[in-house]
Backbone as XML, in Angstrom:
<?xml version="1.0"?>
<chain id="A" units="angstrom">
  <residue number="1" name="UNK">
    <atom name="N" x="9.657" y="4.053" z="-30.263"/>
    <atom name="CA" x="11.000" y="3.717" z="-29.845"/>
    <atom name="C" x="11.178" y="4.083" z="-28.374"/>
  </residue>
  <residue number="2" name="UNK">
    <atom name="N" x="12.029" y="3.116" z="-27.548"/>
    <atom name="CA" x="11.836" y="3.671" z="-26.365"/>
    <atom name="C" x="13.142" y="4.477" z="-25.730"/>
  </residue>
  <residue number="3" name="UNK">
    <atom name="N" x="13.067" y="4.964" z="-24.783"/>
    <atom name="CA" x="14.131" y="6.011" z="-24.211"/>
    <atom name="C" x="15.402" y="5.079" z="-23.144"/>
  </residue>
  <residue number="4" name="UNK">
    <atom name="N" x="16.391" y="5.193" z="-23.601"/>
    <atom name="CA" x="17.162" y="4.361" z="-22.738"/>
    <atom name="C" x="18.275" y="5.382" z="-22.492"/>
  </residue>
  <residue number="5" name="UNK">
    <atom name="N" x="18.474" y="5.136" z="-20.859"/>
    <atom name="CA" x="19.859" y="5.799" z="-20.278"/>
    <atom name="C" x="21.107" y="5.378" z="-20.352"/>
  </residue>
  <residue number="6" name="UNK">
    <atom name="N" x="21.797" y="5.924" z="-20.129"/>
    <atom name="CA" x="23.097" y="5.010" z="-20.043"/>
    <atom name="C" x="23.963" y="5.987" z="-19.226"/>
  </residue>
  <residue number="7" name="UNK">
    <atom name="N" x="24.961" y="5.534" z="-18.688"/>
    <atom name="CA" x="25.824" y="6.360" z="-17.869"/>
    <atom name="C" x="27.991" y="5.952" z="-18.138"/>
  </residue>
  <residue number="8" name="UNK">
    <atom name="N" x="28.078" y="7.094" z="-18.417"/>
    <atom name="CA" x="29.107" y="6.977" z="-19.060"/>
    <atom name="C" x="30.086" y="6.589" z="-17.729"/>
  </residue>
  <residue number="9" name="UNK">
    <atom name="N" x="31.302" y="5.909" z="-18.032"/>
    <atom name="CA" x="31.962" y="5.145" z="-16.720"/>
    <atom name="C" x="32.993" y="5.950" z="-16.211"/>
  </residue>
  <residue number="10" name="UNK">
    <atom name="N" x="33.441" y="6.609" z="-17.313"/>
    <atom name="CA" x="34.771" y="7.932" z="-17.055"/>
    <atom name="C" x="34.013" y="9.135" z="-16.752"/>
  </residue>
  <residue number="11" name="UNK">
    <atom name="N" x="32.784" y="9.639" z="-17.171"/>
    <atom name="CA" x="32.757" y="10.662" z="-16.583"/>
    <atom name="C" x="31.655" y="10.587" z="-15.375"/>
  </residue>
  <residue number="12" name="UNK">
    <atom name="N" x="30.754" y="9.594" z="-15.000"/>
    <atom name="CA" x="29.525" y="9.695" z="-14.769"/>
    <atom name="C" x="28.021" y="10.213" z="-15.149"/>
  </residue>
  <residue number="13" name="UNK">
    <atom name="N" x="28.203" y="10.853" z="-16.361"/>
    <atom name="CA" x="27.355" y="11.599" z="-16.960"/>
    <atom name="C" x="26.365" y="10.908" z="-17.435"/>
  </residue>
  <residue number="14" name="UNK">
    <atom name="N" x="24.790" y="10.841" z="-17.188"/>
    <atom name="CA" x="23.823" y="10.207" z="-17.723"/>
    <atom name="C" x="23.019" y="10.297" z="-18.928"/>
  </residue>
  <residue number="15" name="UNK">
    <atom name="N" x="23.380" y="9.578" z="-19.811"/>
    <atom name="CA" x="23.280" y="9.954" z="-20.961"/>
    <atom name="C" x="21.582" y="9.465" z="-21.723"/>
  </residue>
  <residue number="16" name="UNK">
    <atom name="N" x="20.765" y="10.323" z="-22.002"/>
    <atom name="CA" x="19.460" y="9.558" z="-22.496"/>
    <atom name="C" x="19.726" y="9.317" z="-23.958"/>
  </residue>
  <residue number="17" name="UNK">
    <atom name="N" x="19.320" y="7.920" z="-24.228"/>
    <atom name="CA" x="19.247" y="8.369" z="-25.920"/>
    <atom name="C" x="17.887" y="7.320" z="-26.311"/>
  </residue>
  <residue number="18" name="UNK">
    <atom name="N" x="17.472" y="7.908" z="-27.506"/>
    <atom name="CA" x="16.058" y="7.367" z="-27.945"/>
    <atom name="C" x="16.417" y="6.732" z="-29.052"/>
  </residue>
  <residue number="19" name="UNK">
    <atom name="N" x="16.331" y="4.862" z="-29.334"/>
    <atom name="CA" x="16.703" y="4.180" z="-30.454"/>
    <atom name="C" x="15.682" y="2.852" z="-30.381"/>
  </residue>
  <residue number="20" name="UNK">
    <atom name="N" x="15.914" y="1.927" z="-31.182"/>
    <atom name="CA" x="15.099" y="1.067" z="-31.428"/>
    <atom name="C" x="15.963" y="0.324" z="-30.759"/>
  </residue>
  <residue number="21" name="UNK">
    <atom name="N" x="15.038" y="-0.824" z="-29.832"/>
    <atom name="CA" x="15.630" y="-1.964" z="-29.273"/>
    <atom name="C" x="16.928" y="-2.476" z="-29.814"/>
  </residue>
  <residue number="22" name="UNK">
    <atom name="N" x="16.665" y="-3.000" z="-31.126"/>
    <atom name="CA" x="17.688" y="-4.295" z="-32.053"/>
    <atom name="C" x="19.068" y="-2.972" z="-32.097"/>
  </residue>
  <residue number="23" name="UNK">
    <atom name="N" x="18.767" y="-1.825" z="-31.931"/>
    <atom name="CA" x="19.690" y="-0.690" z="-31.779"/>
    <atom name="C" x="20.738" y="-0.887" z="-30.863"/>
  </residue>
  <residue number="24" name="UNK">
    <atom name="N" x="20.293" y="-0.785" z="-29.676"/>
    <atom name="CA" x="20.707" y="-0.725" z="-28.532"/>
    <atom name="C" x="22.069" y="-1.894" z="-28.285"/>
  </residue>
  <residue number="25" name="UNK">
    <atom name="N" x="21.779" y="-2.884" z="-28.515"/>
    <atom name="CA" x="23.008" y="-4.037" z="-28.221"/>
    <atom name="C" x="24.383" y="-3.633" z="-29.023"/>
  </residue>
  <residue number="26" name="UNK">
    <atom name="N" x="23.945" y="-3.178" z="-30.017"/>
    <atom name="CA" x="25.114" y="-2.387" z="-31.353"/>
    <atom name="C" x="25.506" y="-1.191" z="-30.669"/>
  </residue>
  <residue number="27" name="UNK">
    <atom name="N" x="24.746" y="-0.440" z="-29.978"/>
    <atom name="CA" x="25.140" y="0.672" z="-29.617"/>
    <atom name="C" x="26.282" y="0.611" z="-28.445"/>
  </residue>
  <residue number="28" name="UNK">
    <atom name="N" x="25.641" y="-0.452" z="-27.229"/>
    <atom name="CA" x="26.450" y="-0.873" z="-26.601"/>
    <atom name="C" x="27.790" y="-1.412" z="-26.826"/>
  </residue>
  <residue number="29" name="UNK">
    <atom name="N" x="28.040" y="-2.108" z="-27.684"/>
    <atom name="CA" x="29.162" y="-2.713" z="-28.427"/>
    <atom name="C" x="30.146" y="-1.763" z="-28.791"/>
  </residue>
  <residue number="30" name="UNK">
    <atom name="N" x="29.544" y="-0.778" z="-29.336"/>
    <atom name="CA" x="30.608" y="0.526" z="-30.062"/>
    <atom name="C" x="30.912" y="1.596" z="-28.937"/>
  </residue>
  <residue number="31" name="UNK">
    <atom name="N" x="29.954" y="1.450" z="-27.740"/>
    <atom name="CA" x="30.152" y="2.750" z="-26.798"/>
    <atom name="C" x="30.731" y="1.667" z="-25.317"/>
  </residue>
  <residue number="32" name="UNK">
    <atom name="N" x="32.113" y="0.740" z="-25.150"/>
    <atom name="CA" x="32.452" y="0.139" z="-24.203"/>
    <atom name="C" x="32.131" y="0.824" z="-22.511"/>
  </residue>
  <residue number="33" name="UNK">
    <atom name="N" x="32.597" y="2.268" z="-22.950"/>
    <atom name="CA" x="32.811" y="3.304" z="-21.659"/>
    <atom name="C" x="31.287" y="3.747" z="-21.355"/>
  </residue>
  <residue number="34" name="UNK">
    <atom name="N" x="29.635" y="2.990" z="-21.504"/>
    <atom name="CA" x="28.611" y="3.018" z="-21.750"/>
    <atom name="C" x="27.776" y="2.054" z="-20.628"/>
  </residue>
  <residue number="35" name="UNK">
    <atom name="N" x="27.352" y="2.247" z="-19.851"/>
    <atom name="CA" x="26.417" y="1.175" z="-19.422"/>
    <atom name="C" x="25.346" y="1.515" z="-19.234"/>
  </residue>
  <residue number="36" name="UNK">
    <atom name="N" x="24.076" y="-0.004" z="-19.565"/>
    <atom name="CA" x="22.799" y="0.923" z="-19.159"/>
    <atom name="C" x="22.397" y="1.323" z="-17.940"/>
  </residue>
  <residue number="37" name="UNK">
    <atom name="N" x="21.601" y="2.312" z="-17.391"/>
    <atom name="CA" x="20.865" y="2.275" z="-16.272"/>
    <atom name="C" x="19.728" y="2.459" z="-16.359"/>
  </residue>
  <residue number="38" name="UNK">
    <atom name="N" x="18.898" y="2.456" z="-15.061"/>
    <atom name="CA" x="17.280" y="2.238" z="-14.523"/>
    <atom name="C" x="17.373" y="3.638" z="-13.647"/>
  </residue>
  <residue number="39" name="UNK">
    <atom name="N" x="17.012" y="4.423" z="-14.401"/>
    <atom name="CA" x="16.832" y="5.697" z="-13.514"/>
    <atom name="C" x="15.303" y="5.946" z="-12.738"/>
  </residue>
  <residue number="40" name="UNK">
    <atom name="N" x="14.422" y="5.228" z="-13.135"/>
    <atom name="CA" x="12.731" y="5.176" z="-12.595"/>
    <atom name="C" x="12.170" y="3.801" z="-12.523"/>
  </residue>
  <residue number="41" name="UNK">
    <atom name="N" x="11.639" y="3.358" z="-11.529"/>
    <atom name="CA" x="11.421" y="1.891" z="-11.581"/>
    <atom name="C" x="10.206" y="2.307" z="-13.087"/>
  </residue>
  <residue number="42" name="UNK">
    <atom name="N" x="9.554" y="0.844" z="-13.103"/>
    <atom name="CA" x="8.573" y="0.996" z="-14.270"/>
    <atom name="C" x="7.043" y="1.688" z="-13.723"/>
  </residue>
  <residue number="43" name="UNK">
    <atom name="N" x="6.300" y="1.696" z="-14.675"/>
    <atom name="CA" x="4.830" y="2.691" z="-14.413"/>
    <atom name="C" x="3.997" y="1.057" z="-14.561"/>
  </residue>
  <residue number="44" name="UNK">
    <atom name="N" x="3.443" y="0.847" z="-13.220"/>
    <atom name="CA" x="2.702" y="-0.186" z="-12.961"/>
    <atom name="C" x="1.003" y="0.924" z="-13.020"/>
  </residue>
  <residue number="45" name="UNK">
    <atom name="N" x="0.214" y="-0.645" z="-13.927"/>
    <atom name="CA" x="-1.021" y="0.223" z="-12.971"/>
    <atom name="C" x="-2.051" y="-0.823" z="-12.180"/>
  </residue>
  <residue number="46" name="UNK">
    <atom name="N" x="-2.664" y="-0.113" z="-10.881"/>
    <atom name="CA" x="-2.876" y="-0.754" z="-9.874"/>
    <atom name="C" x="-4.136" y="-0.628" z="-9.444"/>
  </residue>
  <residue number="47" name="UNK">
    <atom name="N" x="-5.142" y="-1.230" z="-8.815"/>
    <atom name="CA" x="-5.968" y="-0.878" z="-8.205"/>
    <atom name="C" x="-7.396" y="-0.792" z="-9.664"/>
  </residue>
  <residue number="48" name="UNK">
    <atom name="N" x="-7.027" y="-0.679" z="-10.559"/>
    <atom name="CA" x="-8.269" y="-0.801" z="-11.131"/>
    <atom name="C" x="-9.231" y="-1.843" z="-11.290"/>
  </residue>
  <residue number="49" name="UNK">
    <atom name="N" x="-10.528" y="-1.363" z="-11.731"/>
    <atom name="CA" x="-11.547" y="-2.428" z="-11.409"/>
    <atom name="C" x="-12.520" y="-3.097" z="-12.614"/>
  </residue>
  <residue number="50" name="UNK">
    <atom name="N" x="-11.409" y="-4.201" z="-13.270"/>
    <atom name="CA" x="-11.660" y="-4.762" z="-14.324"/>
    <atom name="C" x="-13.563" y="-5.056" z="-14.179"/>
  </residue>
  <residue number="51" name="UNK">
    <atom name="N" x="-14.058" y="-5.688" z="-13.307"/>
    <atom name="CA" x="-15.648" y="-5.554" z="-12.974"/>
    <atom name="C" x="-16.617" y="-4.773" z="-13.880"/>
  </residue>
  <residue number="52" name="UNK">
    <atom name="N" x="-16.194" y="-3.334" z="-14.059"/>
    <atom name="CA" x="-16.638" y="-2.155" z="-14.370"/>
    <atom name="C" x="-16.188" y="-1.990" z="-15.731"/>
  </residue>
  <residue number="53" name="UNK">
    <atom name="N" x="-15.530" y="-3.066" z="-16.172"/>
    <atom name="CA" x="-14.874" y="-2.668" z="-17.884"/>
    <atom name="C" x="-15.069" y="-3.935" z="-18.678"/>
  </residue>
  <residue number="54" name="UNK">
    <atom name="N" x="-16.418" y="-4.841" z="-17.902"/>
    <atom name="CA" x="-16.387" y="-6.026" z="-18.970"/>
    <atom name="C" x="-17.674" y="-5.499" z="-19.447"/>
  </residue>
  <residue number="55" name="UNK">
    <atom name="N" x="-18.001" y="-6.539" z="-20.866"/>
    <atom name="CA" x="-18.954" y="-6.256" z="-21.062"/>
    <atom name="C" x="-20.048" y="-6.867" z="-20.535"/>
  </residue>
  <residue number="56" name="UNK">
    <atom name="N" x="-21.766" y="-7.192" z="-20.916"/>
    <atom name="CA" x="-22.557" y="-7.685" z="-20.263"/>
    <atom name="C" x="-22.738" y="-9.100" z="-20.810"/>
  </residue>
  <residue number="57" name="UNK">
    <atom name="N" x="-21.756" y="-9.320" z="-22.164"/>
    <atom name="CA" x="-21.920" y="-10.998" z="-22.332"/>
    <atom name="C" x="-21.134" y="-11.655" z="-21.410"/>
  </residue>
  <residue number="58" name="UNK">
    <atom name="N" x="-20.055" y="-11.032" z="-21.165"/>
    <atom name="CA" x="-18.558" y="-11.776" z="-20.652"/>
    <atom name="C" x="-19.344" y="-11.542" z="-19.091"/>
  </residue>
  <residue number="59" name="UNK">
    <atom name="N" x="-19.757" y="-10.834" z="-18.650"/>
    <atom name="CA" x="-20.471" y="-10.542" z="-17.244"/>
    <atom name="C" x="-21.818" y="-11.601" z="-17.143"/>
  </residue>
  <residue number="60" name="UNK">
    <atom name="N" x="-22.821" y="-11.598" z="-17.835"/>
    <atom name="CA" x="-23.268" y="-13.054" z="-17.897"/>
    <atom name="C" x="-22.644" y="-14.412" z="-18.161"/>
  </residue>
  <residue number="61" name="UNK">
    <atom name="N" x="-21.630" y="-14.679" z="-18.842"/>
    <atom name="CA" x="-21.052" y="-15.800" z="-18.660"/>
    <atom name="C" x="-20.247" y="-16.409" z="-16.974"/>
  </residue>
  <residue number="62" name="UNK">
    <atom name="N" x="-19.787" y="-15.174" z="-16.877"/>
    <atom name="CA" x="-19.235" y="-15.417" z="-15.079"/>
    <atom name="C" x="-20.390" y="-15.456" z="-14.138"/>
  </residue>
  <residue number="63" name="UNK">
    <atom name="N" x="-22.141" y="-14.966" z="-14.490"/>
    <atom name="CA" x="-22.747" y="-15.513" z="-13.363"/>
    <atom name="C" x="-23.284" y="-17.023" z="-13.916"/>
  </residue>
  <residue number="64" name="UNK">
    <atom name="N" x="-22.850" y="-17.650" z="-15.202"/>
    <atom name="CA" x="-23.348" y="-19.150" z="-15.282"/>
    <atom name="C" x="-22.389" y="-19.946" z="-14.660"/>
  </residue>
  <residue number="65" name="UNK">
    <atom name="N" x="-20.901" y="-19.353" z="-14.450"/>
    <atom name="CA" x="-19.917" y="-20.277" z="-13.945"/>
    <atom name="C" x="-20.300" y="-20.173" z="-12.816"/>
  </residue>
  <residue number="66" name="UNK">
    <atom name="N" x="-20.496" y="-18.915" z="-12.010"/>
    <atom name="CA" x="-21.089" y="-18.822" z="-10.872"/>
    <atom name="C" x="-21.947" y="-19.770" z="-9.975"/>
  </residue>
  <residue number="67" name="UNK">
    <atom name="N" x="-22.787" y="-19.785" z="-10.857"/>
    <atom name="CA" x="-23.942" y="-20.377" z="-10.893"/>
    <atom name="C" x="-24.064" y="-21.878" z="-10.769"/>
  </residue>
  <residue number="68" name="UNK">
    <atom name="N" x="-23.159" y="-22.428" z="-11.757"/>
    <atom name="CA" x="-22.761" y="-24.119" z="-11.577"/>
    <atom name="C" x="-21.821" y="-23.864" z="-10.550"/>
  </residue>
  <residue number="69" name="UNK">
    <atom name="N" x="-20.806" y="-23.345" z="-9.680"/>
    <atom name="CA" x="-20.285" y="-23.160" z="-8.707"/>
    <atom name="C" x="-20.556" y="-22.543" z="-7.793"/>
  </residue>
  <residue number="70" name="UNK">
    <atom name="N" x="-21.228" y="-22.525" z="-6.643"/>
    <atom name="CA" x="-21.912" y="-21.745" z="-5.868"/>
    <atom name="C" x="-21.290" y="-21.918" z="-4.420"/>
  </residue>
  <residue number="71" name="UNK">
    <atom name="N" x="-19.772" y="-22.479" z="-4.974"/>
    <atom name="CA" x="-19.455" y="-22.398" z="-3.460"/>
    <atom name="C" x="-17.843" y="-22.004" z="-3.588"/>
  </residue>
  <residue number="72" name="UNK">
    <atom name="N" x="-17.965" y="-21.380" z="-4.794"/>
    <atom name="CA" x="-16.398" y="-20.986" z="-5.672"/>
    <atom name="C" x="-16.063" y="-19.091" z="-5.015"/>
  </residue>
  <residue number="73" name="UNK">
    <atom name="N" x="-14.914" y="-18.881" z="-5.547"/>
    <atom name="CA" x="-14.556" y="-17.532" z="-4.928"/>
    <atom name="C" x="-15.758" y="-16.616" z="-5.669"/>
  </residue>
  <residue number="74" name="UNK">
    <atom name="N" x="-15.655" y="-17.295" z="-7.302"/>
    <atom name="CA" x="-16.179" y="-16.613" z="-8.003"/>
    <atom name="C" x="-17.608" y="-16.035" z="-7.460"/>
  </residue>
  <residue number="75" name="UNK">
    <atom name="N" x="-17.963" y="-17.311" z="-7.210"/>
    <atom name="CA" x="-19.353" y="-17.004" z="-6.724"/>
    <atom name="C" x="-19.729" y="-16.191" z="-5.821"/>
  </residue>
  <residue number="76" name="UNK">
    <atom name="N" x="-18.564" y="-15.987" z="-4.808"/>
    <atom name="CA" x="-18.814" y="-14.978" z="-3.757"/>
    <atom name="C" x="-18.609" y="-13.361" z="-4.517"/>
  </residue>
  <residue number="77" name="UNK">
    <atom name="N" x="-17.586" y="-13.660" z="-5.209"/>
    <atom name="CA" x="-17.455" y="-12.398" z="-6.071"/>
    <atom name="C" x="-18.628" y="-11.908" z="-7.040"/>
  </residue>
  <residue number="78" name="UNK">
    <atom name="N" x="-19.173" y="-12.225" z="-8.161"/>
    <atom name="CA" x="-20.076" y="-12.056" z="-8.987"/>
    <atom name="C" x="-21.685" y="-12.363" z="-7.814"/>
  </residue>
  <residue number="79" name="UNK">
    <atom name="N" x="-21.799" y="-13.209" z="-7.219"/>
    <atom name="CA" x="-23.439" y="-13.544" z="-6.558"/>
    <atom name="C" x="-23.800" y="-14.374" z="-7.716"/>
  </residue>
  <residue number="80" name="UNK">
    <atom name="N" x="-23.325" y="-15.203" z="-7.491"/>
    <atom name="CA" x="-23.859" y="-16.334" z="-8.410"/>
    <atom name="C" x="-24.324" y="-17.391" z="-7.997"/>
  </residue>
  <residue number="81" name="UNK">
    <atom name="N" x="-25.362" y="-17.213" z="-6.393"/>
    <atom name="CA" x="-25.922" y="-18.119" z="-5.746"/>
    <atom name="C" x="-27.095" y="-17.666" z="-4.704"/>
  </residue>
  <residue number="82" name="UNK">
    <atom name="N" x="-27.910" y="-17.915" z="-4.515"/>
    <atom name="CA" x="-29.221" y="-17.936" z="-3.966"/>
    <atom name="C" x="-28.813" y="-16.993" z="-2.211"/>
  </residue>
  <residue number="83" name="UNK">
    <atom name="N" x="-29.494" y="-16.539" z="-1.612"/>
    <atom name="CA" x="-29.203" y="-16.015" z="0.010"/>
    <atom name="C" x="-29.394" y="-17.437" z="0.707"/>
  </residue>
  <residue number="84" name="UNK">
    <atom name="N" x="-30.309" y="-18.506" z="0.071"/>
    <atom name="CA" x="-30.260" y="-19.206" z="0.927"/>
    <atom name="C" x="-28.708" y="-20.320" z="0.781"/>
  </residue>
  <residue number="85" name="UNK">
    <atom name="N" x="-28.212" y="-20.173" z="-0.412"/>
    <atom name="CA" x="-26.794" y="-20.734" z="-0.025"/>
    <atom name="C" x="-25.923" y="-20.257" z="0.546"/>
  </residue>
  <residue number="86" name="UNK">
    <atom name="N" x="-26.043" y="-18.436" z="0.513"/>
    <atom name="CA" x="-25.010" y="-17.800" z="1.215"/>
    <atom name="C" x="-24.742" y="-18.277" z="2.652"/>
  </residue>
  <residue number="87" name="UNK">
    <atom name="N" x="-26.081" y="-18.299" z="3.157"/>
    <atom name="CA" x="-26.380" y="-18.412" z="4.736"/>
    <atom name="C" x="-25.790" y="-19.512" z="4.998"/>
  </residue>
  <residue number="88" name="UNK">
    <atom name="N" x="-26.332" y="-20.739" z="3.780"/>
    <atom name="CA" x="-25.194" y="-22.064" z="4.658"/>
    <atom name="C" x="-23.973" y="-22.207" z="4.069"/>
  </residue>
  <residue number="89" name="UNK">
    <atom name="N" x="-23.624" y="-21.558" z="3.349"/>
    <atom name="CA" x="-22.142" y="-21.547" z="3.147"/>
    <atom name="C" x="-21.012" y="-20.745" z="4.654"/>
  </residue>
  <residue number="90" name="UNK">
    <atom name="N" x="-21.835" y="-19.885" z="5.038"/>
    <atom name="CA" x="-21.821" y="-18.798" z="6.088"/>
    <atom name="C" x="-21.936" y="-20.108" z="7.479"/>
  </residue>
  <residue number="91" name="UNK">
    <atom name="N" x="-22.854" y="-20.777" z="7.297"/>
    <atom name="CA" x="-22.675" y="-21.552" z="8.762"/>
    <atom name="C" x="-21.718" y="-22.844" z="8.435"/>
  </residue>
  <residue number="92" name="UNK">
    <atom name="N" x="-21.741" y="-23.111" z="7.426"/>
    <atom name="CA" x="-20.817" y="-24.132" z="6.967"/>
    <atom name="C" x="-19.319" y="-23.676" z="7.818"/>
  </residue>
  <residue number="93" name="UNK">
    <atom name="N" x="-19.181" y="-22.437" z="7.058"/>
    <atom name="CA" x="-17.211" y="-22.101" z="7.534"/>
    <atom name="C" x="-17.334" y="-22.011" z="8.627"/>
  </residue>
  <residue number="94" name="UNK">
    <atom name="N" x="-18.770" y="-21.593" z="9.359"/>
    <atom name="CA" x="-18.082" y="-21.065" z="10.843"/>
    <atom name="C" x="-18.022" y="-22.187" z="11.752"/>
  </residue>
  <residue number="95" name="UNK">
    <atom name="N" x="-18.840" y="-23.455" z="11.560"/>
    <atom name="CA" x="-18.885" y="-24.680" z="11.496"/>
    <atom name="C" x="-17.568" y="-25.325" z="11.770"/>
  </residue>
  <residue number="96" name="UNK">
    <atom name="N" x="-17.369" y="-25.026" z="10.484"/>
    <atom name="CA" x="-15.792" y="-25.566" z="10.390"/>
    <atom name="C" x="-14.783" y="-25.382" z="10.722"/>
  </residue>
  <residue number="97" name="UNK">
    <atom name="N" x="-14.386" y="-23.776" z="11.321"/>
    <atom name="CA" x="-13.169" y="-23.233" z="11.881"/>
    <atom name="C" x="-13.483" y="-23.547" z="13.608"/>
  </residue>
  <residue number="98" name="UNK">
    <atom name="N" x="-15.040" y="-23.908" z="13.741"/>
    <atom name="CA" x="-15.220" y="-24.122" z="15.198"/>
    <atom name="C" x="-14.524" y="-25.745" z="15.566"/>
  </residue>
  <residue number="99" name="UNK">
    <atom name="N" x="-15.077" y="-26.571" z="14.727"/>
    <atom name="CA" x="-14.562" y="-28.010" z="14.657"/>
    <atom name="C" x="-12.915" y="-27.875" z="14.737"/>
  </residue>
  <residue number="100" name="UNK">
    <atom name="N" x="-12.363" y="-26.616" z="13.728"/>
    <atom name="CA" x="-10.672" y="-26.997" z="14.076"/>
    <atom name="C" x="-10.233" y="-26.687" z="14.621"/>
  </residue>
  <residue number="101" name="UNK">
    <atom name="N" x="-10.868" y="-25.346" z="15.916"/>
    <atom name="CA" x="-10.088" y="-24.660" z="17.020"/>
    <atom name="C" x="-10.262" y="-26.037" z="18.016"/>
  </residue>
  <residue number="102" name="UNK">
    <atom name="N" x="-11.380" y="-27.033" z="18.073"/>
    <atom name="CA" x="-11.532" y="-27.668" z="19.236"/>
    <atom name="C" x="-10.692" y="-28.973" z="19.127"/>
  </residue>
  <residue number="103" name="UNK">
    <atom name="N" x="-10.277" y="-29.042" z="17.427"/>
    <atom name="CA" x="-9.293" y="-30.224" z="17.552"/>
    <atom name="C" x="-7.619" y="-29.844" z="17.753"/>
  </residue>
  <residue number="104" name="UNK">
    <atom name="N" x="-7.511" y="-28.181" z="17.715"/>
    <atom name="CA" x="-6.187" y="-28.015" z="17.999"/>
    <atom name="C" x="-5.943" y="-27.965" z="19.615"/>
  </residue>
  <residue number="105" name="UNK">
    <atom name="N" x="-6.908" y="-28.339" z="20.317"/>
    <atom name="CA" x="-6.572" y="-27.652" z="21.947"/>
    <atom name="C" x="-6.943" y="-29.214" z="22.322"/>
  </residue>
</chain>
């Protein structure tokens, strides 16, 4: 069940109470002088590194997608392509951002 605040309107007093969701709308209803509040934003989590928590089938399947895509993000992500594609994928872009600086001037 989760913990919900509420803050009373006549006195200001922040009130915690612990009930079941389908609770809460009823509760509200009977307590007018009641509103809810957000006293803590929510608990995000961040920065972890799904990579390190698959297994090795699901981790071989992303180097076959890789693999038929070798010019995909994926591919840069997992290495799901030869050094010798890296290299021309590598002269390819630089190739290409050279071609569009000379058509913007």
């Amino acid at each position: 069940m989760p913990l919900y605040d509420f803050k009373d309107t006549e006195t200001g007093e922040i009130i915690p109470k612990l009930m079941k969701i389908a609770e809460r709308e009823q509760f509200l209803k009977d307590n007018p002088n009641l509103i809810p509040v957000i006293l803590s934003a929510p608990k995000l989590i961040s920065g972890s590194n799904l990579q390190s928590k698959q297994d090795d089938g699901w981790k071989e399947n992303l180097q076959r997608i890789a693999e038929a895509h070798p010019t995909s993000a994926l591919a840069d992500k997992v290495g799901g392509r030869t050094v010798k594609q890296a290299k021309v994928n590598e002269i390819t872009k630089k190739h290409n951002t050279r071609v569009i600086s000379e058509d913007t001037t």
